[in-house]
TITOR-182228 format. One record per residue (C-alpha): residue number from 1; residue in one letter; x, y, z. Coordinates in nm, 3 decimals, m for minus. Layout:
<rs>
R     k   r         u         v         w
R   NUM   a         X         Y         Z
...
</rs>
This chain:
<rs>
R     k   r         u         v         w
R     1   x     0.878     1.374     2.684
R     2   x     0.640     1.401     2.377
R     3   x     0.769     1.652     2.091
R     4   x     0.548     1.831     1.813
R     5   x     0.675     2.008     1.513
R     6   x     0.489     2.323     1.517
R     7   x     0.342     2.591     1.256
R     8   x     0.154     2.963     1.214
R     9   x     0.153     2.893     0.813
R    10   x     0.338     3.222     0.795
R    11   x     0.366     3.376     0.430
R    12   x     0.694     3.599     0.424
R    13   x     1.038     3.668     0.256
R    14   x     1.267     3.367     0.202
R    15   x     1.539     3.508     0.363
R    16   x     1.766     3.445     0.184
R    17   x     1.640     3.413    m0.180
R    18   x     1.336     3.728    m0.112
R    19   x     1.099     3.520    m0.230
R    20   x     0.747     3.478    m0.130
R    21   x     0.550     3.173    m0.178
R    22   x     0.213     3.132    m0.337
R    23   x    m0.054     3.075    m0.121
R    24   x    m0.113     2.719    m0.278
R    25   x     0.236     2.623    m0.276
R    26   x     0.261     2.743     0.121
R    27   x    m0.032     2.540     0.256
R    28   x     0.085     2.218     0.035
R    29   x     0.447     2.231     0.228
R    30   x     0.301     2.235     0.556
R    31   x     0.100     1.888     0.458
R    32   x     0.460     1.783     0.351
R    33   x     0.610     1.919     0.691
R    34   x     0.353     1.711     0.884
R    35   x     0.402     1.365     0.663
R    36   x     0.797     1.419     0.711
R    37   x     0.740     1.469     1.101
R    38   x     0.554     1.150     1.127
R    39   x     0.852     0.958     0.903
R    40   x     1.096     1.098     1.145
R    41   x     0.940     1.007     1.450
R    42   x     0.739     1.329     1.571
R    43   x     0.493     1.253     1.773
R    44   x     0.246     1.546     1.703
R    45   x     0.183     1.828     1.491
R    46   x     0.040     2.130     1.539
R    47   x    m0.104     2.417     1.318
R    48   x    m0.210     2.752     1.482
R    49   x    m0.499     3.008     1.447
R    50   x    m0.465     3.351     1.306
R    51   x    m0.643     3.606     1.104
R    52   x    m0.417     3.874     0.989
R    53   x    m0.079     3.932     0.753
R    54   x     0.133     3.695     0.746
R    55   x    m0.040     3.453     0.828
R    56   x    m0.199     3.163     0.609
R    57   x    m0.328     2.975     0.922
R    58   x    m0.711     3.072     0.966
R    59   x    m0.895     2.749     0.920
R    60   x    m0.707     2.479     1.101
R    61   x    m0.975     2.219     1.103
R    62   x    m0.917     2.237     0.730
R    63   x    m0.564     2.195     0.703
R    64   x    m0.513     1.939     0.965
R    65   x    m0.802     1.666     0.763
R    66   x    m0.571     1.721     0.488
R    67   x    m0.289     1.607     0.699
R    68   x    m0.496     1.330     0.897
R    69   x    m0.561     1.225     0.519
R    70   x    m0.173     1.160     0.450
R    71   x    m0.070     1.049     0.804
R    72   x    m0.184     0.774     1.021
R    73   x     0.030     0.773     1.371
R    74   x     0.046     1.197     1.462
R    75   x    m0.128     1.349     1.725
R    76   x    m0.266     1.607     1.528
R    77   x    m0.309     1.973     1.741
R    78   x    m0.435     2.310     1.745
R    79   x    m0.193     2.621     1.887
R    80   x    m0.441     2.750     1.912
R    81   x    m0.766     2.739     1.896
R    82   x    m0.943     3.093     1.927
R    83   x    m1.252     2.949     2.081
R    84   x    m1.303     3.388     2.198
R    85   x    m1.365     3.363     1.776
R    86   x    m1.557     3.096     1.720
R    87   x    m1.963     2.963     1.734
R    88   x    m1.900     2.702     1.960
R    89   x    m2.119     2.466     1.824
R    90   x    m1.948     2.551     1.448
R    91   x    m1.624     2.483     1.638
R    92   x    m1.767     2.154     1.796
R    93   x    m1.911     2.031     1.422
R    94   x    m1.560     2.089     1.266
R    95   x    m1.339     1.941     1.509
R    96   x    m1.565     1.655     1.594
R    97   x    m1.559     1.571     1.200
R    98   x    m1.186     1.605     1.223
R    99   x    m1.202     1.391     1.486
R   100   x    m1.336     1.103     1.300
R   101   x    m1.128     1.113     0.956
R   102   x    m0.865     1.102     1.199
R   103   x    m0.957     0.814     1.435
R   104   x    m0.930     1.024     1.729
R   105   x    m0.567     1.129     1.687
R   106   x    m0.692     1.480     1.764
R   107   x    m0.574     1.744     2.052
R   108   x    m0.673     2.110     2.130
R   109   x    m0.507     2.394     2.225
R   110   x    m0.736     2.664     2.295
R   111   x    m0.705     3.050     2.382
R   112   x    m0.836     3.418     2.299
R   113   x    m0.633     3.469     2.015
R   114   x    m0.442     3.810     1.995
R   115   x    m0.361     4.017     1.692
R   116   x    m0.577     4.347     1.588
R   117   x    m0.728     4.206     1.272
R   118   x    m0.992     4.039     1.560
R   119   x    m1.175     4.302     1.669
R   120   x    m1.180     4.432     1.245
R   121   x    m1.337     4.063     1.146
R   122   x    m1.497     3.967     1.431
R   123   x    m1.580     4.223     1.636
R   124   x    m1.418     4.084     1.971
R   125   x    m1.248     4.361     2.169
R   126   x    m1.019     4.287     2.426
R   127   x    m1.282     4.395     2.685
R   128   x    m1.515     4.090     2.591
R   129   x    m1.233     3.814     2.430
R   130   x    m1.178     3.638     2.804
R   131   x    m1.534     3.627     2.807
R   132   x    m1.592     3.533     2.498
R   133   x    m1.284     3.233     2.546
R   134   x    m1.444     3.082     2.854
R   135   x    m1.786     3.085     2.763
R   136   x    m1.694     2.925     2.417
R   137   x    m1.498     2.645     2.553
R   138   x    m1.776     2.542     2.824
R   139   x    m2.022     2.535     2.537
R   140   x    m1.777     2.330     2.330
R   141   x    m1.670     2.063     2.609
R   142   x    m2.052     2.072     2.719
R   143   x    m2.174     1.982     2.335
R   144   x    m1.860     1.743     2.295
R   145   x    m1.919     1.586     2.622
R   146   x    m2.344     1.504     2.604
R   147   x    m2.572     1.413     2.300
R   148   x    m2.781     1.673     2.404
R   149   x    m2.719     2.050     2.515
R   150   x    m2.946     2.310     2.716
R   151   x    m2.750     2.606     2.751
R   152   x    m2.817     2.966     2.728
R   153   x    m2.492     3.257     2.763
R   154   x    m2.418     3.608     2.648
R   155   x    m2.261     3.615     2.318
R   156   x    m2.462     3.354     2.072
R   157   x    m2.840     3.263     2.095
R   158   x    m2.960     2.964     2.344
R   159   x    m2.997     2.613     2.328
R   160   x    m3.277     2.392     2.410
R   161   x    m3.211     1.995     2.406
R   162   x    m3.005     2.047     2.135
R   163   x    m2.800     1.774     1.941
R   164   x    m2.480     1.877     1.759
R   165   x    m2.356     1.604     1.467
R   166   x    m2.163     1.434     1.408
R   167   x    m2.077     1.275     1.768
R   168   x    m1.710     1.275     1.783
R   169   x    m1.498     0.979     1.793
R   170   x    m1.324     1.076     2.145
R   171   x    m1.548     1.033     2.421
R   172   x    m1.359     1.277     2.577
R   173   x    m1.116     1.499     2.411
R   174   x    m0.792     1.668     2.588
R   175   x    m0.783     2.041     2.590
R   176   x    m0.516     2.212     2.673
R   177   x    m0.531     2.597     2.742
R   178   x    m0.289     2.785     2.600
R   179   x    m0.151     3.081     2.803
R   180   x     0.120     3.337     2.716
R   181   x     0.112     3.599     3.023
R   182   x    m0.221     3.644     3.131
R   183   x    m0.389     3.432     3.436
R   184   x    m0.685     3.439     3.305
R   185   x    m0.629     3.084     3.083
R   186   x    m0.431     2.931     3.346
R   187   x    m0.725     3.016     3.617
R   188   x    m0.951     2.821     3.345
R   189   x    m0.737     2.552     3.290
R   190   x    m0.691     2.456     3.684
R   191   x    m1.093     2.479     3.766
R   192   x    m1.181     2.255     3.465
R   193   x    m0.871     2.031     3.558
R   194   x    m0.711     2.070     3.208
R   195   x    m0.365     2.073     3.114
R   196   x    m0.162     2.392     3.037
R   197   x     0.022     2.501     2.738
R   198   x     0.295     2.772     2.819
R   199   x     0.389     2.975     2.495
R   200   x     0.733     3.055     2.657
R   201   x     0.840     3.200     2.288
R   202   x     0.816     3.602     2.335
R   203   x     1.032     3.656     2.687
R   204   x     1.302     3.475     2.876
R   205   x     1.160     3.229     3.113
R   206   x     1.091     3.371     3.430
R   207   x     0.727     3.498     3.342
R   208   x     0.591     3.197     3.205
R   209   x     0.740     2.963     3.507
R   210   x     0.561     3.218     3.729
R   211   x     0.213     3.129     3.550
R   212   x     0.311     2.761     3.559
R   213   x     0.364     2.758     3.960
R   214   x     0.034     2.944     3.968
R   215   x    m0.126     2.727     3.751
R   216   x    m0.003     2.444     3.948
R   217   x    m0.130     2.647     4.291
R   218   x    m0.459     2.683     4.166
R   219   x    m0.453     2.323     4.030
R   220   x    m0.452     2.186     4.409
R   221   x    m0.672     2.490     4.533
R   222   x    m0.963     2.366     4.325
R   223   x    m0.879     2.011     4.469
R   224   x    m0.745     1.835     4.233
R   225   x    m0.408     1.548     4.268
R   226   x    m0.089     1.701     4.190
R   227   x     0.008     1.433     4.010
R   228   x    m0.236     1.495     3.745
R   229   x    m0.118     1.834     3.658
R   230   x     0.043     1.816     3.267
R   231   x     0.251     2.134     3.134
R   232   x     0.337     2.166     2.754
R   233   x     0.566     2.451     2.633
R   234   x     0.689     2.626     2.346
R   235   x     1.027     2.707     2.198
R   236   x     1.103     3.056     2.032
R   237   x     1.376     2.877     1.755
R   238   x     1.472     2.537     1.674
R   239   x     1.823     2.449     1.516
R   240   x     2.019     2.155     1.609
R   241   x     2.415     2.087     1.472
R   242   x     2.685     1.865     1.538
R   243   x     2.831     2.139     1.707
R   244   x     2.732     2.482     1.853
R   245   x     2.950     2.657     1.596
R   246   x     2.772     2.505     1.347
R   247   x     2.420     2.573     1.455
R   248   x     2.452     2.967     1.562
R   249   x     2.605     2.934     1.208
R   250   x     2.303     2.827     0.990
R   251   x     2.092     3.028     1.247
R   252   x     2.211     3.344     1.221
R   253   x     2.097     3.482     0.937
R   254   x     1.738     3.322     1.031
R   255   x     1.717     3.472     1.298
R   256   x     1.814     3.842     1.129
R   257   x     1.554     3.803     0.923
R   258   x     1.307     3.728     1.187
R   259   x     1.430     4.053     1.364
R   260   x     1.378     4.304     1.047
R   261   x     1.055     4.114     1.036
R   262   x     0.949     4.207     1.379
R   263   x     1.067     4.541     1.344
R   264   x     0.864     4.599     0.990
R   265   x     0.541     4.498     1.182
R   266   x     0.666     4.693     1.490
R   267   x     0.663     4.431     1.769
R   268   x     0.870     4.484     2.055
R   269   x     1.251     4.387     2.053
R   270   x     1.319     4.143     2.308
R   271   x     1.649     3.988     2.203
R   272   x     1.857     4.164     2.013
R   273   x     2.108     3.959     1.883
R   274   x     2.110     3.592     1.786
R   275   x     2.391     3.551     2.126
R   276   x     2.141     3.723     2.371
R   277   x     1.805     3.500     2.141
R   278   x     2.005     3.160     2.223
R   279   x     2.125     3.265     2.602
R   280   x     1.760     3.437     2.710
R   281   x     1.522     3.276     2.520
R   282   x     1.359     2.871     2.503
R   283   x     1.559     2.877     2.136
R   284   x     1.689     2.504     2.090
R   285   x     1.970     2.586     1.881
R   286   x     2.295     2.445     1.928
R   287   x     2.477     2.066     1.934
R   288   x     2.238     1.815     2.038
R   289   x     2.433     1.772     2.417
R   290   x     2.352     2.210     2.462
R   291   x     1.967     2.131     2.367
R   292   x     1.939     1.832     2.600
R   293   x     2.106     2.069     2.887
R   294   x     1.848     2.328     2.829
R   295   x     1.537     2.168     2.806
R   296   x     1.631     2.001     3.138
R   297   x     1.695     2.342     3.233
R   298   x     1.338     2.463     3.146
R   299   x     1.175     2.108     3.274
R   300   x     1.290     2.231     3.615
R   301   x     1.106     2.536     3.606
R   302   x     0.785     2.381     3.415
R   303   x     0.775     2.048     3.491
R   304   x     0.670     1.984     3.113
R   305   x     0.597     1.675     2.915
R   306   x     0.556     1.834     2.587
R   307   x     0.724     2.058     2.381
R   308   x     0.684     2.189     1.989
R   309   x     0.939     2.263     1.780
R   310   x     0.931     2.527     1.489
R   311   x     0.807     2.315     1.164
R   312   x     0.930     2.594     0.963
R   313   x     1.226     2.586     0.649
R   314   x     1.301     2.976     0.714
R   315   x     1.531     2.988     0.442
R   316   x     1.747     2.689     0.529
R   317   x     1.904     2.456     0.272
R   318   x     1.786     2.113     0.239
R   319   x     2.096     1.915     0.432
R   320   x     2.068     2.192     0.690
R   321   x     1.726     2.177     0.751
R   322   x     1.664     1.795     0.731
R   323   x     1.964     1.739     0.911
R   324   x     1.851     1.930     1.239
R   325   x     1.480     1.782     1.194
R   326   x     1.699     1.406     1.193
R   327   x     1.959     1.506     1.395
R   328   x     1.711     1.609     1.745
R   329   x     1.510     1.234     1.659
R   330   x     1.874     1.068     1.642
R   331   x     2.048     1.189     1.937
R   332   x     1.769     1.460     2.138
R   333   x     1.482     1.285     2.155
R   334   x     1.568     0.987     2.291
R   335   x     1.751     1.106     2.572
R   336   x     1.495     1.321     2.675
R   337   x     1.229     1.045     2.668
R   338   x     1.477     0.836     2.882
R   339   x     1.494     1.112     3.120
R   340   x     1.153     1.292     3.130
R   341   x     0.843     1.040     3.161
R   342   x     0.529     1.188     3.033
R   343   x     0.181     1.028     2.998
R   344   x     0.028     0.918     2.590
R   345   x    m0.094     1.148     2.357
R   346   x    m0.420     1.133     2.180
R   347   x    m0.297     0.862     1.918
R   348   x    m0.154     0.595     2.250
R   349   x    m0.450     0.633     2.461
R   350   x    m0.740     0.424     2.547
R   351   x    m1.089     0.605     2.449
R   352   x    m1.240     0.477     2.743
R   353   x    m1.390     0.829     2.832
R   354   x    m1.151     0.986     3.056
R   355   x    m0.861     1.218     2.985
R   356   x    m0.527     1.137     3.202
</rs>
């Protein structure tokens, strides 16, 4: 099993001091987050897309050269990509620059985005955004794929033998398709024969092992081997102890804050308390014998290789915070690599063309 340390860039609170960062001082941890993940052992790291309060994540191509400037072994990924956002060919010309400063340690996780600051910036409505997702990432495998496009679709003007620079260093990149609870991405992902990234954050698990058998269904409907299926996953909170008591401990107050959060911007309630968040949800919180239990629990369901981990501080003290990040490479990681195979990432494989 692979494991990424994962962030939205999210500007809020500390909870426990009140205190909200500066902008500059935000986007500088997260390059700190990502060189700390690679001196632990991480194998990736990911930085989201979004374009609305409280987030600080809207240009990830930007933030993640900074951290291919300061790292040399991390995958480096999107989650996600809004590619129902984007120019294609302004998406290709980014991430294929990315791609060389970082030697082809690069990884996408693409999807329609959500949040209604879209349609205000953009102008993508939820009518046109699976539209808008599908035809953007065919354009951007098509221009990432050939040294020269003819292509004409609905929602940006045509192209005629058209080069887009610089060529990327990936022949062929991996891109995942990141799905939360519609079918529509995991439909997408199967026919292209491109791996799946389950969000598995918001509910408990049974909706997003549904999508996974379905993805997995439509994988073999549109004739491609089984065995060539690949499943990532989420987790909705990530604390690891020496002992449950512990962890709930440090947690707790986390995740209250997270709650009065949710409730300020009104998003629905799921879990209510941090008992019914650790039983219900994917949260890895507890001693590091509970976490491996339950992500064997969840590989049953998903079949997974890859999971990411919350990158975030949330108010936690140094030893508490460090010692969880340490702690799950110690005595979590390990195990679960003994026990769950799973195929390279971006960084371990051969750039011979073709995508495992």
């Amino acid at each position: 099993m692979k494991f990424l340390l994962f962030t939205l860039v999210t500007r809020v609170p500390d909870p426990i001091t009140g205190i909200i960062p500066e902008t500059r001082d935000r986007l500088r941890e997260v390059v700190e987050q990502a060189r700390l993940a690679e001196e632990l052992g991480y194998d990736g790291f990911a930085v989201g897309e979004r374009h609305e309060d409280p987030f600080l994540s809207a240009a990830p191509p930007v933030l993640l050269s900074h951290i291919a400037a300061v790292t040399s072994r991390l995958t480096l990924f999107t989650a996600v990509t809004t590619l129902s956002l984007l120019d294609p060919v302004r998406a290709f010309e980014d991430y294929s620059t990315l791609d060389n400063l970082a030697g082809g340690r690069l990884e996408l996780i693409i999807g329609k985005g959500n949040g209604a600051a879209q349609a205000q910036l953009y102008h993508v409505t939820t009518e046109d955004q699976w539209d808008r997702n599908r035809e953007g990432y065919e354009l951007f495998r098509a221009l990432w794929d050939s040294d020269e496009v003819t292509w004409s679709g609905r929602f940006r003007p045509s192209l005629t033998a058209a080069k887009a620079l610089p060529r990327p260093w990936q022949p062929r990149i991996r891109i995942w398709h990141g799905s939360a609870t519609s079918r529509e991405s995991v439909e997408l992902a199967a026919r292209h024969g491109d791996p799946l990234f389950s969000a598995n954050v918001t509910n408990p698990i049974e909706p997003y092992a549904e999508l996974v058998r379905h993805y997995r269904e439509r994988w073999a409907d549109h004739g491609h081997d089984p065995a060539d299926a690949l499943v990532g996953a989420g987790t909705a909170g990530f604390h690891v102890a020496p002992t449950s008591q512990q962890a709930r401990a440090v947690y707790a107050p986390l995740f209250e804050a997270r709650l009065a959060l949710a409730r300020k911007l009104g998003h629905p309630i799921v879990f209510d308390t941090v008992d019914d968040f650790v039983s219900r949800s994917s949260a890895l919180i507890g001693s590091p014998e509970e976490v491996i239990d339950k992500v064997g629990r969840y590989h049953e369901q998903f079949g997974h290789e890859v999971i990411h981990l919350s990158a975030e501080r949330e108010g936690r003290a140094d030893a508490d915070y460090l010692g969880s990040l340490e702690l799950f490479q110690a005595e979590v990681a390990p195990e679960l690599r003994r026990r769950i195979p799973s195929r390279p990432l971006a960084t371990g494989r051969e750039f011979s063309g073709v995508t495992p």
